[in-house]
Backbone atoms as SQL, in Angstrom:
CREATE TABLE atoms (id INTEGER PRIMARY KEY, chain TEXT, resi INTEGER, resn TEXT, atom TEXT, x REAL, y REAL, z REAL);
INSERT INTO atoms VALUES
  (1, 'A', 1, 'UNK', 'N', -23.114, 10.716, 43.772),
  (2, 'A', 1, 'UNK', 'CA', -22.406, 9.699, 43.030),
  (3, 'A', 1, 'UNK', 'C', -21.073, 9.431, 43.735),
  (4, 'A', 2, 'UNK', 'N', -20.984, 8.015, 44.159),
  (5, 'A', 2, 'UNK', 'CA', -19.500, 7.769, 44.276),
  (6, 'A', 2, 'UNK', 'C', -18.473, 8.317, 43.505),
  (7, 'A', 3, 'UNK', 'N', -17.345, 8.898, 44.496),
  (8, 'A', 3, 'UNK', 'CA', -16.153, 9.147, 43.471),
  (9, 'A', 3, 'UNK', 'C', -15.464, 7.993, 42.952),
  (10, 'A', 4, 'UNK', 'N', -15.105, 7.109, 43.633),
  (11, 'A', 4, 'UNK', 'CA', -14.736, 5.604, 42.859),
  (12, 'A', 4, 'UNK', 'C', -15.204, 5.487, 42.262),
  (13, 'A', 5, 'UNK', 'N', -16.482, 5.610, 41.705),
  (14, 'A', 5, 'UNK', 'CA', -17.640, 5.467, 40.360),
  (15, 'A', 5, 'UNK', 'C', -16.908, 6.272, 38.951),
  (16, 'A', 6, 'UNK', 'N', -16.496, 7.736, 39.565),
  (17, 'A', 6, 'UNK', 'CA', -16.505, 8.494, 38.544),
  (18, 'A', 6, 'UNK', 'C', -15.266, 7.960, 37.820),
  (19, 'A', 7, 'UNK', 'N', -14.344, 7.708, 38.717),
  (20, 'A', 7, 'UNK', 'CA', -12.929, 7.362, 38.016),
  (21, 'A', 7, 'UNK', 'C', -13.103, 5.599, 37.412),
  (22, 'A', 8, 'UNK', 'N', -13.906, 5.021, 38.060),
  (23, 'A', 8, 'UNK', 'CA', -14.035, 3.784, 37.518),
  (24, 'A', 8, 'UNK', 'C', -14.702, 3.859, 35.770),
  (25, 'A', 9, 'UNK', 'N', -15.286, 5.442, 35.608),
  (26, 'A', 9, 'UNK', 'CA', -16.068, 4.862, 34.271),
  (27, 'A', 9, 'UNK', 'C', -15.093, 5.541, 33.541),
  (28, 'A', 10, 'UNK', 'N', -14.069, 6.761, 33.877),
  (29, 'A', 10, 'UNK', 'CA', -13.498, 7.072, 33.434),
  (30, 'A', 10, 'UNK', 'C', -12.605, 6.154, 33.020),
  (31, 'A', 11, 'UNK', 'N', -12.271, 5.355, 33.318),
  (32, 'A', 11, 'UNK', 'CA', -11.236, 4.180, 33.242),
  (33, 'A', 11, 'UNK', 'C', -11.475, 3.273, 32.353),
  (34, 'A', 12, 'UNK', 'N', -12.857, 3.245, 32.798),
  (35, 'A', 12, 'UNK', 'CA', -13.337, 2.333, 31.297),
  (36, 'A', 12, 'UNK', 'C', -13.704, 2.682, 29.739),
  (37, 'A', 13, 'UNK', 'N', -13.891, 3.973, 29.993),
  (38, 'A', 13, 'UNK', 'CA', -14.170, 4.804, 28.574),
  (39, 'A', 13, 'UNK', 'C', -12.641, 4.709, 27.934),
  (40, 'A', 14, 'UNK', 'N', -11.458, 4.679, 28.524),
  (41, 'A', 14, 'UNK', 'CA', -10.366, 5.126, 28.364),
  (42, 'A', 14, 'UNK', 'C', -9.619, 3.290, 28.100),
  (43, 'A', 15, 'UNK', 'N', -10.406, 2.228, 28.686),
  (44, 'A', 15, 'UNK', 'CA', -9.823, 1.346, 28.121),
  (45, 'A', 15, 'UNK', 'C', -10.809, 0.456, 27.377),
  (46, 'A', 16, 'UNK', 'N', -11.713, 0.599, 27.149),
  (47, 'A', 16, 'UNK', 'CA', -12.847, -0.135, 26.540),
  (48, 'A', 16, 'UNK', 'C', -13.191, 0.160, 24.909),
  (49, 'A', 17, 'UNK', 'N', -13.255, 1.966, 25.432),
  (50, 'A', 17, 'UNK', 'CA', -13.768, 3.216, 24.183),
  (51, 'A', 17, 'UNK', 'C', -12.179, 3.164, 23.677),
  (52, 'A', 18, 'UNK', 'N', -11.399, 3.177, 23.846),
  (53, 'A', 18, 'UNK', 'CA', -10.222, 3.799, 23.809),
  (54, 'A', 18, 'UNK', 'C', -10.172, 5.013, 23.256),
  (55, 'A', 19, 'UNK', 'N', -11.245, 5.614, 24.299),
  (56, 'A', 19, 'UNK', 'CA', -10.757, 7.508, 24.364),
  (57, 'A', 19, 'UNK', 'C', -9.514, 7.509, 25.130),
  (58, 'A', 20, 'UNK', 'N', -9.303, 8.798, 25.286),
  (59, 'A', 20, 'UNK', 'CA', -8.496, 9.369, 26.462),
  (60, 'A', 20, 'UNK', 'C', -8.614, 9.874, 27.819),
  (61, 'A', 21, 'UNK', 'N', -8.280, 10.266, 28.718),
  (62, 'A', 21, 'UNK', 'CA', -8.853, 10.457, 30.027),
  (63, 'A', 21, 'UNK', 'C', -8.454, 11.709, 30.053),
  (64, 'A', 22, 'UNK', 'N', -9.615, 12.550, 30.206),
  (65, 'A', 22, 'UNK', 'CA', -9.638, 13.879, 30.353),
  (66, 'A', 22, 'UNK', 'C', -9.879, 14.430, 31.571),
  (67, 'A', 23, 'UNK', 'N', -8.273, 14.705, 32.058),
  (68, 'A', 23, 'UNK', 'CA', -8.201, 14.354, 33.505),
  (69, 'A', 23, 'UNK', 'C', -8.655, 15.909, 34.162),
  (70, 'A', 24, 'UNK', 'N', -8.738, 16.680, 33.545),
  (71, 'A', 24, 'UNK', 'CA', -9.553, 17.975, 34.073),
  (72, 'A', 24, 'UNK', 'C', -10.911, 17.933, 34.662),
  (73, 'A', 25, 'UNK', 'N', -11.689, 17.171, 33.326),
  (74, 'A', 25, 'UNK', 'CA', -12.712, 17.232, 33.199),
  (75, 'A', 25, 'UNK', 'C', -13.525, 15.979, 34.804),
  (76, 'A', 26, 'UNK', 'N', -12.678, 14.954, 34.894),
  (77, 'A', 26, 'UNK', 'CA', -12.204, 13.945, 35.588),
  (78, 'A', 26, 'UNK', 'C', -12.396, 15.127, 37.417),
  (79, 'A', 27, 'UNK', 'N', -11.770, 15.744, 37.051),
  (80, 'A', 27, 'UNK', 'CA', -11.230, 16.983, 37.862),
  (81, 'A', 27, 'UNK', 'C', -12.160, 17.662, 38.997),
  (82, 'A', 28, 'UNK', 'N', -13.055, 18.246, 37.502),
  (83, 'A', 28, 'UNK', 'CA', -14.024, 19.169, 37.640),
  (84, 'A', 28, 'UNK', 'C', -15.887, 18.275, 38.709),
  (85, 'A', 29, 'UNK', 'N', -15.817, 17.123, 38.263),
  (86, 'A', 29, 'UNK', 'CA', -16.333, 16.101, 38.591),
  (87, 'A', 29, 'UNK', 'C', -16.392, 15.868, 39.899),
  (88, 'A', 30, 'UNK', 'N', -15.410, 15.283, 39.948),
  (89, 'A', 30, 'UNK', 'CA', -14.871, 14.857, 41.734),
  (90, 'A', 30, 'UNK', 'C', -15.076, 16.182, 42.681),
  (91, 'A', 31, 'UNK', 'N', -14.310, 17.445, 41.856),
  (92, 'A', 31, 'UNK', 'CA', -14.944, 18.673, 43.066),
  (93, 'A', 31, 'UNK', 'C', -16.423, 19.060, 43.392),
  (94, 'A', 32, 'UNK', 'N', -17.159, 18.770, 42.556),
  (95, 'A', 32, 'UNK', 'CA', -18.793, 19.067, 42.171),
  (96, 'A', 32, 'UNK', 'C', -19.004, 18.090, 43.229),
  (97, 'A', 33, 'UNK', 'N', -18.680, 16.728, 42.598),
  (98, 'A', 33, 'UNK', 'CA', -19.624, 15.589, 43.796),
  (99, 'A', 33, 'UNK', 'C', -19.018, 16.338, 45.294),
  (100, 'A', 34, 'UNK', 'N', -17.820, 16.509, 46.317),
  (101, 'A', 34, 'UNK', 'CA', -17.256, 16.729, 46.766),
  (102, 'A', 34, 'UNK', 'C', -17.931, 17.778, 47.604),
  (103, 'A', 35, 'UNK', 'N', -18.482, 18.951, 46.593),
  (104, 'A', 35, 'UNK', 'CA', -18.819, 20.291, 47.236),
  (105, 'A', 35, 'UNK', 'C', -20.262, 19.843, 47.473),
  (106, 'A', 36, 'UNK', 'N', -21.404, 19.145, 46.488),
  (107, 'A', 36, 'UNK', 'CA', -22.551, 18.568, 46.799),
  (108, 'A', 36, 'UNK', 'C', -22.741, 17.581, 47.660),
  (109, 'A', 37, 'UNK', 'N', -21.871, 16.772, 48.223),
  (110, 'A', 37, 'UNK', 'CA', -21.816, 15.845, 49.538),
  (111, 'A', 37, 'UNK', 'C', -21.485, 16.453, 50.808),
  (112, 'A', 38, 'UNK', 'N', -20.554, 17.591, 50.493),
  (113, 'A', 38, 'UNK', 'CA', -19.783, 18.386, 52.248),
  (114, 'A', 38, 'UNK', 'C', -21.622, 18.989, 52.958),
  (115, 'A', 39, 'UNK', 'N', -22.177, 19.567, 52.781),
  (116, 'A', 39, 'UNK', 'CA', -23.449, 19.552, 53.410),
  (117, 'A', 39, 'UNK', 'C', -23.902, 18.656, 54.524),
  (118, 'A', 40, 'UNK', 'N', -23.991, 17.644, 53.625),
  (119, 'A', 40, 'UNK', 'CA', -24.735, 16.406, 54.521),
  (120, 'A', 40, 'UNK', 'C', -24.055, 16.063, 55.511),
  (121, 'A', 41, 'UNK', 'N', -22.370, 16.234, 55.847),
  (122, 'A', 41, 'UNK', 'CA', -21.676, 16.065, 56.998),
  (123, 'A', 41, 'UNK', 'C', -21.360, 17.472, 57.971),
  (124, 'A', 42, 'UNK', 'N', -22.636, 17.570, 57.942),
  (125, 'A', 42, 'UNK', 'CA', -22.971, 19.270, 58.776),
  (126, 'A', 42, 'UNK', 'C', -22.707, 18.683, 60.025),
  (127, 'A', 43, 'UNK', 'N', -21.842, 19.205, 61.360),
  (128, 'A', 43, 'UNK', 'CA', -21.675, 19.006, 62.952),
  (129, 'A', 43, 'UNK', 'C', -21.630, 17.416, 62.735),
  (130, 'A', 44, 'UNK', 'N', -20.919, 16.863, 61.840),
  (131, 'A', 44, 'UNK', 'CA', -20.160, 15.063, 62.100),
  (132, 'A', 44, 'UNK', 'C', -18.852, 14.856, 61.805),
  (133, 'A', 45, 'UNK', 'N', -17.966, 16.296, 61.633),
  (134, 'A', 45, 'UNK', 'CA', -16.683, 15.955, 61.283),
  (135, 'A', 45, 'UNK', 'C', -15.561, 16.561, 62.433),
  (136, 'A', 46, 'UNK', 'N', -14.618, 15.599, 62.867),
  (137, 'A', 46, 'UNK', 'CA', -14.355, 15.134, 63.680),
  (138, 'A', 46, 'UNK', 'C', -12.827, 15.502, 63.713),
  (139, 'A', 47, 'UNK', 'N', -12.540, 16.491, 62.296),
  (140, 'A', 47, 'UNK', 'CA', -11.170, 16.705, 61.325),
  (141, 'A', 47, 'UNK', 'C', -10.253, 17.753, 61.984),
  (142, 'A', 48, 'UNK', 'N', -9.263, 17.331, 61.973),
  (143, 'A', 48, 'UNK', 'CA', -7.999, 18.781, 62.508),
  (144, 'A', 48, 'UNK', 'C', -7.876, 19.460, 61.981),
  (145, 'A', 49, 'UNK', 'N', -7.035, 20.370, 62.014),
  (146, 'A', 49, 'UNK', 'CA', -7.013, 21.426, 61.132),
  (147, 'A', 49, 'UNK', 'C', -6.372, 21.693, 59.925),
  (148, 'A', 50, 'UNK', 'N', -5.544, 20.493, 59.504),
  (149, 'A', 50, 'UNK', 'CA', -4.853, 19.887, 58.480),
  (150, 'A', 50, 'UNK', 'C', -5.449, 19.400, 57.507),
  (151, 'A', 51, 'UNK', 'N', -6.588, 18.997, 58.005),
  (152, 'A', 51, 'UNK', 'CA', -7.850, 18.075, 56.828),
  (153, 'A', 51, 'UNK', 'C', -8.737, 18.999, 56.730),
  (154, 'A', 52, 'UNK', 'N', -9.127, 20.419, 57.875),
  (155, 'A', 52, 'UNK', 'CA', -9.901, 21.196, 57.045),
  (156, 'A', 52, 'UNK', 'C', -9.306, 21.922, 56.002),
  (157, 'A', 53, 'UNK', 'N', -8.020, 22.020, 56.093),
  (158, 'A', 53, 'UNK', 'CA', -7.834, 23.389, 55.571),
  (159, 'A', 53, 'UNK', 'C', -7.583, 22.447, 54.097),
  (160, 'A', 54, 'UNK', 'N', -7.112, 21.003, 53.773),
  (161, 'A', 54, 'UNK', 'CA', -7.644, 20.663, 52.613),
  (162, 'A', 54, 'UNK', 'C', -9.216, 20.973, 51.734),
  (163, 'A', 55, 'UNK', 'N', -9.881, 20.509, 52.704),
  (164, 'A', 55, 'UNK', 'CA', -11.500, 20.768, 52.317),
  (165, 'A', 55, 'UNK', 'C', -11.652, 22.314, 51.713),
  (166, 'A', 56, 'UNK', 'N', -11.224, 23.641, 52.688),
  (167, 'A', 56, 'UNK', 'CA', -11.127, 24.472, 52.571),
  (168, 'A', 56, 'UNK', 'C', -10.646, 24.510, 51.128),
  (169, 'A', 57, 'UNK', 'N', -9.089, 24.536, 50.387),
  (170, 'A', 57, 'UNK', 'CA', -8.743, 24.224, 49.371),
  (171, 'A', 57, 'UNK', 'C', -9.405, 23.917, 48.209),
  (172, 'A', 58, 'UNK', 'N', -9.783, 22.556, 48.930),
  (173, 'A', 58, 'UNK', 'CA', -11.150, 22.022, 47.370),
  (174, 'A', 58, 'UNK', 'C', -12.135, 22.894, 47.252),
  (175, 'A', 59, 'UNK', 'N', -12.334, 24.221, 47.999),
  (176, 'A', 59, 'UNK', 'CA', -13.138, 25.109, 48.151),
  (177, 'A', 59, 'UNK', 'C', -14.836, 24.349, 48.551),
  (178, 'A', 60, 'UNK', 'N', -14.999, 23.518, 49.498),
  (179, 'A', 60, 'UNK', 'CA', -15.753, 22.980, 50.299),
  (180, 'A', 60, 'UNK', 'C', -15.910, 23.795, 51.836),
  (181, 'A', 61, 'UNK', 'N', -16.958, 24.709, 51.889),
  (182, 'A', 61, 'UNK', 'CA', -17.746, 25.349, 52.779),
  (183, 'A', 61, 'UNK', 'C', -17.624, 24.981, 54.102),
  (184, 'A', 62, 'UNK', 'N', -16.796, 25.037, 54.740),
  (185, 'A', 62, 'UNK', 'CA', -16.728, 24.232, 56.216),
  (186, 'A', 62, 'UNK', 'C', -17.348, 25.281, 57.510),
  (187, 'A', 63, 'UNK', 'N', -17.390, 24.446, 58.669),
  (188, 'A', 63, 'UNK', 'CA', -18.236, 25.326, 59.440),
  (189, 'A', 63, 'UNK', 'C', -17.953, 24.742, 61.067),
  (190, 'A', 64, 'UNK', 'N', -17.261, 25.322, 61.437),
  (191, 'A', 64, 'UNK', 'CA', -16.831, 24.492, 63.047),
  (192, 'A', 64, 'UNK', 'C', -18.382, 23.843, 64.135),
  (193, 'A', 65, 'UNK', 'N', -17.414, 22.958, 64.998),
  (194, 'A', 65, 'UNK', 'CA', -18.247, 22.482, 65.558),
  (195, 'A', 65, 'UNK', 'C', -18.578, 22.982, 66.504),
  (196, 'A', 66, 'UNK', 'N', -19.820, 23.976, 67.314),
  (197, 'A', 66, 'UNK', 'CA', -19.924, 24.719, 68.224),
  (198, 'A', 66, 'UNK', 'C', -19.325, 23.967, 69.732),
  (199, 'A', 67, 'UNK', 'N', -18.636, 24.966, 70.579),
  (200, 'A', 67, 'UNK', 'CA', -18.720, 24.091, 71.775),
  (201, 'A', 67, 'UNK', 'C', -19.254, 23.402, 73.028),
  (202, 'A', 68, 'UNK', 'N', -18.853, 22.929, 73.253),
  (203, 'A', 68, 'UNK', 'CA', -19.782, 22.000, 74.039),
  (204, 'A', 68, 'UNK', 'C', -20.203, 23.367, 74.938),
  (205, 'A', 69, 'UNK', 'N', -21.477, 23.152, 75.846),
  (206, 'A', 69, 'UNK', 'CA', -21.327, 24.443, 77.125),
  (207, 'A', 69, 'UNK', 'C', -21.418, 23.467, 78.205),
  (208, 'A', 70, 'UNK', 'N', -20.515, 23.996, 78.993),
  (209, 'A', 70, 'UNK', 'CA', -20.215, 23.137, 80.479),
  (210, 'A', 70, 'UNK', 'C', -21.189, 24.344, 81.430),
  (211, 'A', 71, 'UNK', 'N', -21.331, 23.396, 81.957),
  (212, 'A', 71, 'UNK', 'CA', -22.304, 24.179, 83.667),
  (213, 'A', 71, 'UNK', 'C', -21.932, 23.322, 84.429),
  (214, 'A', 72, 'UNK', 'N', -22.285, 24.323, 85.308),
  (215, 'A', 72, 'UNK', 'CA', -21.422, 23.817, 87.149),
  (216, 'A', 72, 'UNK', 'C', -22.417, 23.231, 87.754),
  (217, 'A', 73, 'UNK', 'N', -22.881, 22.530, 88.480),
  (218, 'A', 73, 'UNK', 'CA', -23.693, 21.881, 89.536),
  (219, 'A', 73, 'UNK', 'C', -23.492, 21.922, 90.674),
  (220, 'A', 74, 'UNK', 'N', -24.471, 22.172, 91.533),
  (221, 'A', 74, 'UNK', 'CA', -23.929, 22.159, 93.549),
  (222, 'A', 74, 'UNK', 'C', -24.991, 20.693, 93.591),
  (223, 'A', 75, 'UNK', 'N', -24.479, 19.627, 95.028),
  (224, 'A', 75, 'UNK', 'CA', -25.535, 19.021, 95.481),
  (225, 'A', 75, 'UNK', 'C', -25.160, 19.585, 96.856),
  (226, 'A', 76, 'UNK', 'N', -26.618, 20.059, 97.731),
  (227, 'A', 76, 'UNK', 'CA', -26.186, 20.767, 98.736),
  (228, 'A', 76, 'UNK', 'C', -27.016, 19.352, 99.736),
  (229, 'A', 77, 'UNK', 'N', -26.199, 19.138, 100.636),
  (230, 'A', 77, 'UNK', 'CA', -26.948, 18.589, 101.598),
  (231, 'A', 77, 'UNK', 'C', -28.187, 18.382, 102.339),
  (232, 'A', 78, 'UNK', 'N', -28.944, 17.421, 103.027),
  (233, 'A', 78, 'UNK', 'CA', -29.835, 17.477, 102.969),
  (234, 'A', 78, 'UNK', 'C', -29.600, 17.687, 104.635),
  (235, 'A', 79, 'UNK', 'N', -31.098, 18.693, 104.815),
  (236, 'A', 79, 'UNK', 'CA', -31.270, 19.305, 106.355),
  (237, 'A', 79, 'UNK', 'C', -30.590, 17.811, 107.591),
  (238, 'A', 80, 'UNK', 'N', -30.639, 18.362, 108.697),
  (239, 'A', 80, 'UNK', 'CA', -30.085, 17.646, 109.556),
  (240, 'A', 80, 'UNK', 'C', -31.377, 16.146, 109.513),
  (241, 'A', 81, 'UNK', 'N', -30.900, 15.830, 110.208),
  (242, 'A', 81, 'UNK', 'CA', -31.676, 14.442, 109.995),
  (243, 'A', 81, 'UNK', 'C', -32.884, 13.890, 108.898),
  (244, 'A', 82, 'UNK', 'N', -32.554, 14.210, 107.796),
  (245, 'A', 82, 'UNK', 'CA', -32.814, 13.819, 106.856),
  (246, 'A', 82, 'UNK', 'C', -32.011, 13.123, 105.788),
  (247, 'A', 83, 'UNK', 'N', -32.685, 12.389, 104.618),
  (248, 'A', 83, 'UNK', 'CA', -31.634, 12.147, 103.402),
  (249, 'A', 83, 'UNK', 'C', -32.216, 12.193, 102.162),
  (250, 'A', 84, 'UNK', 'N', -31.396, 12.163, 101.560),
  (251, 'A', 84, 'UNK', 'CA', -31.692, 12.902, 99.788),
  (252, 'A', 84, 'UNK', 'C', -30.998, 11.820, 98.885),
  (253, 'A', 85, 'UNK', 'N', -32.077, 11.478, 98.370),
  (254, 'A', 85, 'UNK', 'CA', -32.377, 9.682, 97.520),
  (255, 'A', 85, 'UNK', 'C', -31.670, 10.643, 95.908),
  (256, 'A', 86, 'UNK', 'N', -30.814, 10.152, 95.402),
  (257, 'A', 86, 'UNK', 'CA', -30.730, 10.587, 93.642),
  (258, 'A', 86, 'UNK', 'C', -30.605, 9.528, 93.263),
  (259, 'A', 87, 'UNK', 'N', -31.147, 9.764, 91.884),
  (260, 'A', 87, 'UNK', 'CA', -31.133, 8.585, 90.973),
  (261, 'A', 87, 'UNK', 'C', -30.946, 8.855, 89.290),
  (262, 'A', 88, 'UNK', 'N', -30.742, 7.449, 88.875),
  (263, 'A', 88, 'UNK', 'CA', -30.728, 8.362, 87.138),
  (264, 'A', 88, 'UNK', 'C', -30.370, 6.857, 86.616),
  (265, 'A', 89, 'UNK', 'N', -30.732, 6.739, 85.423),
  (266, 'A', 89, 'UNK', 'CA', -30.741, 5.540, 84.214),
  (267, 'A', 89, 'UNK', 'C', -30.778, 6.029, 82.577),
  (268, 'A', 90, 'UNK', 'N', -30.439, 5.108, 82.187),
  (269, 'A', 90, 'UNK', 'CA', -30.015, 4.874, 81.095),
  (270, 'A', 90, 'UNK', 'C', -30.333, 3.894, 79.707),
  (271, 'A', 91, 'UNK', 'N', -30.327, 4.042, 78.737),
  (272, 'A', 91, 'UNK', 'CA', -30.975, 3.372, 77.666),
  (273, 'A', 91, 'UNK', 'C', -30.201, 2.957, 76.737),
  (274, 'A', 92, 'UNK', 'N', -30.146, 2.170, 76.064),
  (275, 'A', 92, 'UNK', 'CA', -30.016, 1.611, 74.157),
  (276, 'A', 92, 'UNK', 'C', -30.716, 0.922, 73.928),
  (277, 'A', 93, 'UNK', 'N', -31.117, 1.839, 73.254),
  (278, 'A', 93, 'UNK', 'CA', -31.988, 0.779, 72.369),
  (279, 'A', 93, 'UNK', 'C', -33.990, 1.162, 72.837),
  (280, 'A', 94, 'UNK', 'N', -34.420, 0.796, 72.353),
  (281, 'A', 94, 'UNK', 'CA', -35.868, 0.801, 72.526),
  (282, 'A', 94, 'UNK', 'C', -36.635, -0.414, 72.286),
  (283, 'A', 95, 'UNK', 'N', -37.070, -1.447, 72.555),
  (284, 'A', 95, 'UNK', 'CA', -36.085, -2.060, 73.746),
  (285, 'A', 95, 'UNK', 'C', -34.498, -2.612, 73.942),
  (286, 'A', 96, 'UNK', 'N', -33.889, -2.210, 74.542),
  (287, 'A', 96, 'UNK', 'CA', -32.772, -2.430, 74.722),
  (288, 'A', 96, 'UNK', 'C', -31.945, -2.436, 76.245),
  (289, 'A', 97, 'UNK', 'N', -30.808, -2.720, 76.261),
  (290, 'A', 97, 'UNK', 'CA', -30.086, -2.375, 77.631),
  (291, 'A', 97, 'UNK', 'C', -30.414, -1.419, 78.292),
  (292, 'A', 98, 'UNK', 'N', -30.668, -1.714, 79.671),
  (293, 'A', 98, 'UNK', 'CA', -31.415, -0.287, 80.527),
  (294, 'A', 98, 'UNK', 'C', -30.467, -0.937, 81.889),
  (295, 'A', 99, 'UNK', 'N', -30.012, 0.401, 82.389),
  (296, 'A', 99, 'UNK', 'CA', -29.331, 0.287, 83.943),
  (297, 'A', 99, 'UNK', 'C', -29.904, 1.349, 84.343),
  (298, 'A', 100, 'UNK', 'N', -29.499, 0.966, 85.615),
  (299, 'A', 100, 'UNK', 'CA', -30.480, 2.299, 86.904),
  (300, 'A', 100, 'UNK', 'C', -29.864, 2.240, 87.988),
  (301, 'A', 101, 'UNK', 'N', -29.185, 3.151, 89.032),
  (302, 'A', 101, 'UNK', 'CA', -28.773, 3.263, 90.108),
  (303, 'A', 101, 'UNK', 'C', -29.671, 4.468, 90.852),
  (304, 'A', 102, 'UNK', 'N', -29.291, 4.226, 92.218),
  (305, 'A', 102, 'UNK', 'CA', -29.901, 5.077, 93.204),
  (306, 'A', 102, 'UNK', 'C', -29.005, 5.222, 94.298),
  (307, 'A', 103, 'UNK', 'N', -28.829, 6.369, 94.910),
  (308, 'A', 103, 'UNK', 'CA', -28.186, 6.718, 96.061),
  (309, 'A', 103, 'UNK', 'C', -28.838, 7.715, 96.746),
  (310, 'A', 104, 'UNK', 'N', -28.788, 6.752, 98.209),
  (311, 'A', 104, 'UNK', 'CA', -29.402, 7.715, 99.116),
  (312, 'A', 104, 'UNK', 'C', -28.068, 8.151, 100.445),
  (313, 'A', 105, 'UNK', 'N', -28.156, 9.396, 100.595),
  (314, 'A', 105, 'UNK', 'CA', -26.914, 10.168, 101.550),
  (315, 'A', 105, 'UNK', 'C', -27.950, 11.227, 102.513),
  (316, 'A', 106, 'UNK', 'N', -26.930, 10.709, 103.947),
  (317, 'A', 106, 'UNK', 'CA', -27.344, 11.390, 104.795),
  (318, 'A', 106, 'UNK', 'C', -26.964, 13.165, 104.883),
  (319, 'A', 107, 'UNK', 'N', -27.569, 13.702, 106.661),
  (320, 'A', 107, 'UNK', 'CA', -26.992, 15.172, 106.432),
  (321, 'A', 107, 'UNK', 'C', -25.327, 14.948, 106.329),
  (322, 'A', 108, 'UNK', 'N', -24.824, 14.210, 106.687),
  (323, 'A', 108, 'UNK', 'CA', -23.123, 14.583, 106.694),
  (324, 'A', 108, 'UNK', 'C', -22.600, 14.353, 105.280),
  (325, 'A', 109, 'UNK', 'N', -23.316, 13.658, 104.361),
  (326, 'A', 109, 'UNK', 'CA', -23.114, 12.874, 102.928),
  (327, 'A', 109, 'UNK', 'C', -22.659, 11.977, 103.256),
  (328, 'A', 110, 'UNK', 'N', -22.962, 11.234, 104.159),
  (329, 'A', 110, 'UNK', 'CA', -22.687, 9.996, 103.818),
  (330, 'A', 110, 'UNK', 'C', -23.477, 8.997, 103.374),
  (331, 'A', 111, 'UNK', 'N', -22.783, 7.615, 102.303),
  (332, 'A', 111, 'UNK', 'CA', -23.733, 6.822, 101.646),
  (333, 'A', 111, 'UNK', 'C', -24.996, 6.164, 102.968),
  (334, 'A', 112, 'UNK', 'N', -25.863, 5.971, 102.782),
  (335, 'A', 112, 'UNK', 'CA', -27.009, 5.243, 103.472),
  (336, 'A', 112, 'UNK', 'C', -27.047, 4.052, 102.998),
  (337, 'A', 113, 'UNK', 'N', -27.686, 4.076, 101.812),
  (338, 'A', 113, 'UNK', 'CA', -27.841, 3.046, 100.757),
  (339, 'A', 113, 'UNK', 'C', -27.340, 3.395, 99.395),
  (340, 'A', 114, 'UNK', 'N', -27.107, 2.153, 98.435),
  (341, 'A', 114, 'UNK', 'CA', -27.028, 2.279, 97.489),
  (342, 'A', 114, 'UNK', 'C', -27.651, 1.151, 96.537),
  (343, 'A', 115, 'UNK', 'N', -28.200, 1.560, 95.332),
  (344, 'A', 115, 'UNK', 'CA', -28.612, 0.413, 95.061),
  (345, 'A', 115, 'UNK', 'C', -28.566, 0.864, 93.033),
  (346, 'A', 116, 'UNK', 'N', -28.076, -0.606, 92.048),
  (347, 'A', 116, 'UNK', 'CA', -27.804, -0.208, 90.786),
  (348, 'A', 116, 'UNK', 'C', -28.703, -1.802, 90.426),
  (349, 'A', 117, 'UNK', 'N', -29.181, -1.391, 89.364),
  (350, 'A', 117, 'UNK', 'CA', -29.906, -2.287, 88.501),
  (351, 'A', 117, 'UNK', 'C', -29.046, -2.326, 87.404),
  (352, 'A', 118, 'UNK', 'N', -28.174, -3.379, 87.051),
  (353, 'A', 118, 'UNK', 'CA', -27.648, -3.485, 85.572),
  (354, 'A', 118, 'UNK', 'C', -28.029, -4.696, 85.185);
């Protein structure tokens, strides 16, 4: 349930009903929806440590975002008079935007050819 929802009916019970706004109860509400929505933003929050430690507060279950793992790569040259073609492309969409490049380098690395499809 939207929280704008909850306070919107609260608002109206309080000017329609002309109850009162039982702002605990109001309270108790907003943390429930709050703690039943933090789930669904499992590894999408993007928050410093200022906005967790609110969440934290509202007593909402938080859970860091693991880190990235970096690895190293070698491209080792290709034997003497030879060359070593790489390539690699890219997508959005299904069908969508597609680019493609290719590079081919000799034994010293230097470019031979190059060639990009955008």
């Amino acid at each position: 349930m939207n929280l704008l929802y909850l306070i919107w009916l609260s608002r109206n019970d309080a000017v329609f009903e002309g109850s009162d706004i039982n702002y605990n109860n109001l309270k108790i509400k907003i943390l429930n929806t709050i703690k039943d929505i933090a789930p669904l933003s499992t590894y999408c929050m993007f928050n410093n440590s200022f906005e967790l430690s609110i969440l934290v507060s509202l007593g909402v279950p938080t859970k860091a975002r693991p880190a990235p793992k970096v690895q190293g790569c070698r491209w080792p040259l290709p034997w003497f008079e030879e060359a070593k073609i790489n390539s690699d492309g890219s997508a959005i969409g299904n069908p969508g935007k597609a680019d493609f490049g290719a590079v081919a380098r000799g034994h010293y690395g230097e470019v031979l050819v190059l060639s990009l499809k955008v």
